[in-house]
N, CA and C atoms as an extended XYZ file, in Angstrom:
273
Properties=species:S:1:pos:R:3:atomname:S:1:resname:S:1:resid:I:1 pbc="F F F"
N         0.849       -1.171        0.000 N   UNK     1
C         0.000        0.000        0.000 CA  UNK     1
C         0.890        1.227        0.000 C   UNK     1
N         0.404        2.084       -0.820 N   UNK     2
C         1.435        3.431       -1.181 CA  UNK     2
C         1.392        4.571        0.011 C   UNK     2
N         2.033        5.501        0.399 N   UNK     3
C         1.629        6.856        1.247 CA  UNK     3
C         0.652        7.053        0.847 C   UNK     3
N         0.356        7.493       -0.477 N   UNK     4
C        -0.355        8.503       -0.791 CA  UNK     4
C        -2.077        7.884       -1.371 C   UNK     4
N        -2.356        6.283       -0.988 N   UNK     5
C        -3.153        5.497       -1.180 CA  UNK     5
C        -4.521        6.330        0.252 C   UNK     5
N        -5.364        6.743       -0.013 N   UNK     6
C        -6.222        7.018        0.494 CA  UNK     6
C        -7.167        5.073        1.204 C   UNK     6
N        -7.419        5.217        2.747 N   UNK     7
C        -7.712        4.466        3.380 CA  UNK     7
C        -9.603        4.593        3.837 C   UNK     7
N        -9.846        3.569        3.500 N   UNK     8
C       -11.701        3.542        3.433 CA  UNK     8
C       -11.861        2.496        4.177 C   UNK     8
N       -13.126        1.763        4.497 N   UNK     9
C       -13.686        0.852        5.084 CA  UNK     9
C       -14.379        0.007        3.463 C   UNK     9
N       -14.406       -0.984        3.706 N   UNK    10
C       -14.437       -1.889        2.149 CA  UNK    10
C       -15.659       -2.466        2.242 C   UNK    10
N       -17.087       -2.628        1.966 N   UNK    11
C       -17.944       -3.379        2.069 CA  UNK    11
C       -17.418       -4.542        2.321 C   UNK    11
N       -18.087       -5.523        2.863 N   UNK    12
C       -18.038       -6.959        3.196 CA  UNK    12
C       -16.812       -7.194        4.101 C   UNK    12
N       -15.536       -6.344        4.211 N   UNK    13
C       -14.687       -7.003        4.870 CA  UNK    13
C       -15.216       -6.929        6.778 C   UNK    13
N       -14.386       -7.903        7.169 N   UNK    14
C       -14.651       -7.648        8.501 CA  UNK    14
C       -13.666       -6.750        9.864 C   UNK    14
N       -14.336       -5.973       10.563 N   UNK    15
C       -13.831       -4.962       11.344 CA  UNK    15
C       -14.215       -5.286       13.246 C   UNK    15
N       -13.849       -4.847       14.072 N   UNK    16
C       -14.015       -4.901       14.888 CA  UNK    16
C       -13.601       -2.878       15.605 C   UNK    16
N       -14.749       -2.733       16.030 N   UNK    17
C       -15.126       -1.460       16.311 CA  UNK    17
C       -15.086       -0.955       17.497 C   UNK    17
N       -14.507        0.456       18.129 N   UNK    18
C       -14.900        0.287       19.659 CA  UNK    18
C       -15.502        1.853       19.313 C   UNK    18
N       -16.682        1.773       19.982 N   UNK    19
C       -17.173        3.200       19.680 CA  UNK    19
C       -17.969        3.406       21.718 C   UNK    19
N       -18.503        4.640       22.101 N   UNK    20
C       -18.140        4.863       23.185 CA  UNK    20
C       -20.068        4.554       23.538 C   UNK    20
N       -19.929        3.958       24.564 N   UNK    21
C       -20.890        3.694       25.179 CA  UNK    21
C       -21.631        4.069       26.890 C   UNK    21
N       -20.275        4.217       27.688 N   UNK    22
C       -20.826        4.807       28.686 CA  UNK    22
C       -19.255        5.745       28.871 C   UNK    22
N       -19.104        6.346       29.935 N   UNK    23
C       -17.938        7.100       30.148 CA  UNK    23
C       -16.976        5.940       30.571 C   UNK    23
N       -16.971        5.035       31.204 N   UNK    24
C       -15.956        4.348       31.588 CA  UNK    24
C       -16.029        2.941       30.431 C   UNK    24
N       -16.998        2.424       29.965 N   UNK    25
C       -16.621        1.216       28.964 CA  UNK    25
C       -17.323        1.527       27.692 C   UNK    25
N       -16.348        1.095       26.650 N   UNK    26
C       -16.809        1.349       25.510 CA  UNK    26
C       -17.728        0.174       24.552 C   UNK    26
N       -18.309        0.210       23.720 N   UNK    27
C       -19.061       -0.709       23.176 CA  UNK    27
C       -18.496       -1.643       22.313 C   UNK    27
N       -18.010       -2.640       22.002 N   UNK    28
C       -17.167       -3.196       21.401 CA  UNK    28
C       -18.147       -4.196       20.304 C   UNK    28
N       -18.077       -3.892       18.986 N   UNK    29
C       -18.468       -4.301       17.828 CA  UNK    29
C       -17.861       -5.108       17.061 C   UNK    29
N       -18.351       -6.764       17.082 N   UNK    30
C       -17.261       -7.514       15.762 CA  UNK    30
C       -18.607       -7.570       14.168 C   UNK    30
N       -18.101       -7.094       13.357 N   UNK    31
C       -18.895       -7.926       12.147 CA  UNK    31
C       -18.138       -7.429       11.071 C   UNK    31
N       -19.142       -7.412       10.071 N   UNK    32
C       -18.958       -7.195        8.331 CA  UNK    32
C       -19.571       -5.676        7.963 C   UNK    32
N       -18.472       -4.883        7.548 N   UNK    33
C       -19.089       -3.487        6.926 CA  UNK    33
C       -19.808       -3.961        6.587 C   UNK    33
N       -21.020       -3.097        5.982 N   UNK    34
C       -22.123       -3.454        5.169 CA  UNK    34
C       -22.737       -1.966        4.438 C   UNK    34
N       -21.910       -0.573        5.246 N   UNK    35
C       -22.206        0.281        4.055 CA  UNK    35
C       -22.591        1.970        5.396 C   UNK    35
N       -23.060        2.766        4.608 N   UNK    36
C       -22.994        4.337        5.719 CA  UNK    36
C       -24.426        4.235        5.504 C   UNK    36
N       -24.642        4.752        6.453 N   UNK    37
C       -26.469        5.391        6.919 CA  UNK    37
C       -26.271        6.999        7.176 C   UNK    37
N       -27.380        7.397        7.393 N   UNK    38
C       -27.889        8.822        7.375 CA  UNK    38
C       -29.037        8.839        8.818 C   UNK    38
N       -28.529        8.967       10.552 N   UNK    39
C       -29.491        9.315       11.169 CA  UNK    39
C       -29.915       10.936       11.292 C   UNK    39
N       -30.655       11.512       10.947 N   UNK    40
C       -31.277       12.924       10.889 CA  UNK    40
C       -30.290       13.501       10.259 C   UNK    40
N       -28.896       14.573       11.151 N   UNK    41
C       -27.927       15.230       10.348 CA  UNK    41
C       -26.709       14.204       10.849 C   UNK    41
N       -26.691       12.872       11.190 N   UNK    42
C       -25.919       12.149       11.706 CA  UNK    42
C       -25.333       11.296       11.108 C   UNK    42
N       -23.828       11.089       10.511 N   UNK    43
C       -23.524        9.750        9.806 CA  UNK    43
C       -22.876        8.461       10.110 C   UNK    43
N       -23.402        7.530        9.723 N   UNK    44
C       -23.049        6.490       10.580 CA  UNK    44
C       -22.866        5.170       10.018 C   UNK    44
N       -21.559        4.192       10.299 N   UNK    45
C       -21.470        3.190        9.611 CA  UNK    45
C       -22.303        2.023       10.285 C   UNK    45
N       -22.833        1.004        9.540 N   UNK    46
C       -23.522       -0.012        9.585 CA  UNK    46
C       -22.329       -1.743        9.633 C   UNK    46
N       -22.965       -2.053       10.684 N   UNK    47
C       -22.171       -3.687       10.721 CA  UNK    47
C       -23.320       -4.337       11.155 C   UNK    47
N       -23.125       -5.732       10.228 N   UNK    48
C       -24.078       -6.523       10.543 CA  UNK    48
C       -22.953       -7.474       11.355 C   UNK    48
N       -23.446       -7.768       12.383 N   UNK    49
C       -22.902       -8.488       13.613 CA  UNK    49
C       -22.596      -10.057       13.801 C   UNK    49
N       -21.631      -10.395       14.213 N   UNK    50
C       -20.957      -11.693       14.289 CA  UNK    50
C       -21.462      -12.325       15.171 C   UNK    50
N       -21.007      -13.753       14.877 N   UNK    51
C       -21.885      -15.144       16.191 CA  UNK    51
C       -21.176      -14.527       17.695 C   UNK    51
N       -20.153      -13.909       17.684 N   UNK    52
C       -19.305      -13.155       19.188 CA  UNK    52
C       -20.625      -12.563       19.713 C   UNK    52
N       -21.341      -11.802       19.177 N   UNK    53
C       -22.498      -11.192       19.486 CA  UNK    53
C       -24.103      -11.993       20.063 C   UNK    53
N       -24.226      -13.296       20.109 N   UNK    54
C       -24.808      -14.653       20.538 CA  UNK    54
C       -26.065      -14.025       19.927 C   UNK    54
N       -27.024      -13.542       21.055 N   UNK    55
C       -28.751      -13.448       20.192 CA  UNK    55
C       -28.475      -12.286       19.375 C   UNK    55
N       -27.554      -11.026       19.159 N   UNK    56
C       -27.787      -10.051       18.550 CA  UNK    56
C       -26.808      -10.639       16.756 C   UNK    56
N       -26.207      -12.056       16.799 N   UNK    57
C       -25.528      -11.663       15.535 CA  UNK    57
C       -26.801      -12.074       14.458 C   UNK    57
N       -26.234      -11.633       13.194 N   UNK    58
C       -26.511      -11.313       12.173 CA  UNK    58
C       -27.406       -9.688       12.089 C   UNK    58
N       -27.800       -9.322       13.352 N   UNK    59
C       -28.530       -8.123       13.310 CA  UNK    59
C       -27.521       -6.903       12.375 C   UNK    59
N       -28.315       -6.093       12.350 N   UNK    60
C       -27.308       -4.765       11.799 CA  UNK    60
C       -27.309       -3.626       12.656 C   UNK    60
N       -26.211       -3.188       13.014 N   UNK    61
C       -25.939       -2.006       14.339 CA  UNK    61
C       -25.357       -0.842       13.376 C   UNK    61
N       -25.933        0.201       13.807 N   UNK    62
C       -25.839        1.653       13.141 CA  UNK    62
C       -25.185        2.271       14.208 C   UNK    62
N       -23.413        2.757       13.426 N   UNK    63
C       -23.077        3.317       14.979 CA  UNK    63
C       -22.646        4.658       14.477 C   UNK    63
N       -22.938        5.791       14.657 N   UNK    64
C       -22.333        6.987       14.915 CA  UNK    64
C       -21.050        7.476       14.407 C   UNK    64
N       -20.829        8.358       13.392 N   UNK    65
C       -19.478        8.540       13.138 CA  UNK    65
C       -18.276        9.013       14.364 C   UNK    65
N       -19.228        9.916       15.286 N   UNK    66
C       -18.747       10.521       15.856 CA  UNK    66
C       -18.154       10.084       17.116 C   UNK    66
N       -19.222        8.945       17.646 N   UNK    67
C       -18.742        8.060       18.806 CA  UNK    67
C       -17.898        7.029       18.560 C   UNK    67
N       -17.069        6.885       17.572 N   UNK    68
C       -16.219        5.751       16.958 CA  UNK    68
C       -14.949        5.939       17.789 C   UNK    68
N       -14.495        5.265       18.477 N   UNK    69
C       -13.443        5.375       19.408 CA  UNK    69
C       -12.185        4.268       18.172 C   UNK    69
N       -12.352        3.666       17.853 N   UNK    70
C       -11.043        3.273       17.113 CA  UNK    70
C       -11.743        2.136       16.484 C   UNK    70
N       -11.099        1.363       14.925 N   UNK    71
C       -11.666        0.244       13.978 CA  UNK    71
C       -10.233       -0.211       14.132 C   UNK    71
N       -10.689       -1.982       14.167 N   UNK    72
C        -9.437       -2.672       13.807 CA  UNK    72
C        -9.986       -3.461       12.734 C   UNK    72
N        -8.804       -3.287       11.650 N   UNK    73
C        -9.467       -4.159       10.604 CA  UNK    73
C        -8.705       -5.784       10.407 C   UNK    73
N        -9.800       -6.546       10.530 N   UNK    74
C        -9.758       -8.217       10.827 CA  UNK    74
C        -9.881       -8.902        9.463 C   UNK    74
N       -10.549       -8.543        8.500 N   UNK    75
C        -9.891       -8.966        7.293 CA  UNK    75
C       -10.768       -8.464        5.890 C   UNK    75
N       -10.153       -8.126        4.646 N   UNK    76
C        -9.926       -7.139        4.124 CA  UNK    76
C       -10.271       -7.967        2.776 C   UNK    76
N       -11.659       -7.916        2.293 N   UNK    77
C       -12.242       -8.650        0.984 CA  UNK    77
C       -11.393       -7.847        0.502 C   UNK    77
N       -11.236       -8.260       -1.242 N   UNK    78
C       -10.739       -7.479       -2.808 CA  UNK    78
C       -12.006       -6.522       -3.001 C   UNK    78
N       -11.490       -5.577       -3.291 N   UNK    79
C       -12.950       -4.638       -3.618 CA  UNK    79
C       -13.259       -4.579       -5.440 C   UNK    79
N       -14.263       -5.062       -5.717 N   UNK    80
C       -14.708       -5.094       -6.989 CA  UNK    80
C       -14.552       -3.834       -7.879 C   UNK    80
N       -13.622       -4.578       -8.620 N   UNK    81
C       -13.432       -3.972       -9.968 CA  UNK    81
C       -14.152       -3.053      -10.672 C   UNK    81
N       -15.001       -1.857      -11.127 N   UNK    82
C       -15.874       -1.183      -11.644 CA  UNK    82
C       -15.096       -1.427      -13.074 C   UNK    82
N       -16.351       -1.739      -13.984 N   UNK    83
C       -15.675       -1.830      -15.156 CA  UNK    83
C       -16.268       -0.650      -15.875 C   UNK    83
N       -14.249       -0.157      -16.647 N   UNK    84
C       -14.582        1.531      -16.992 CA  UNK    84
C       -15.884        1.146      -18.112 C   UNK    84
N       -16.034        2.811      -18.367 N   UNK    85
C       -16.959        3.010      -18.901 CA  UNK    85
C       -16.748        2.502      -20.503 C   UNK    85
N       -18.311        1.549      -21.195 N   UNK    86
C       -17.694        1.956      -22.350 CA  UNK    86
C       -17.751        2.702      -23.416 C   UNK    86
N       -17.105        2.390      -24.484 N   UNK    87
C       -17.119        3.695      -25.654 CA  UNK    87
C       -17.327        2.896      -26.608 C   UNK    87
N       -17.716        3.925      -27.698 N   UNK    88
C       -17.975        3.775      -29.104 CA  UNK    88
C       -16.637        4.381      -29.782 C   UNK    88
N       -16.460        3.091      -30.141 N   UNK    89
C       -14.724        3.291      -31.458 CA  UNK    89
C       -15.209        3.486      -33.082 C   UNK    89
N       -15.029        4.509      -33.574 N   UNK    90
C       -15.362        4.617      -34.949 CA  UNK    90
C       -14.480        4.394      -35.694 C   UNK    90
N       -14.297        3.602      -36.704 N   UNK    91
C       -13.066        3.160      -37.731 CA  UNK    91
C       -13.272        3.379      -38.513 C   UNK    91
């Protein structure tokens, strides 16, 4: 990966999240990006949740950009190819 490679969150890969939940313990999140939400003027990434999570996995948790205390990333799908646009070749 280059310096100058700009760093994102990848659909599907999996992350483990600590975003803040009370003043002394934070909320600790394992799953699979799954993409950004919009609460009112609020933005916020979405994980749908791992078996670590017992009755809540597979649910999807909307957490707050702002309360995101740190992401560790646990493993890192290939992100799909967009195939360029195409054109019309005149000969």
């Amino acid at each position: 990966m280059s310096s100058d490679e700009n760093l994102t969150l990848i659909k599907g890969s999996r992350y483990r999240i600590e975003s803040m939940q009370t003043k002394d313990k934070p909320l600790i999140s394992h799953g699979v990006f799954k993409g950004y939400a919009t609460i009112g003027p609020e933005d916020a990434i979405c994980m749908q949740l791992d078996d670590s999570h017992k009755e809540m996995a597979g649910r999807i948790r909307f957490i707050p950009c702002h309360m995101i205390i740190s992401v560790d990333v646990i493993h890192i799908v290939e992100e799909e190819k967009k195939p360029e646009k195409p054109y019309t070749m005149y000969g």
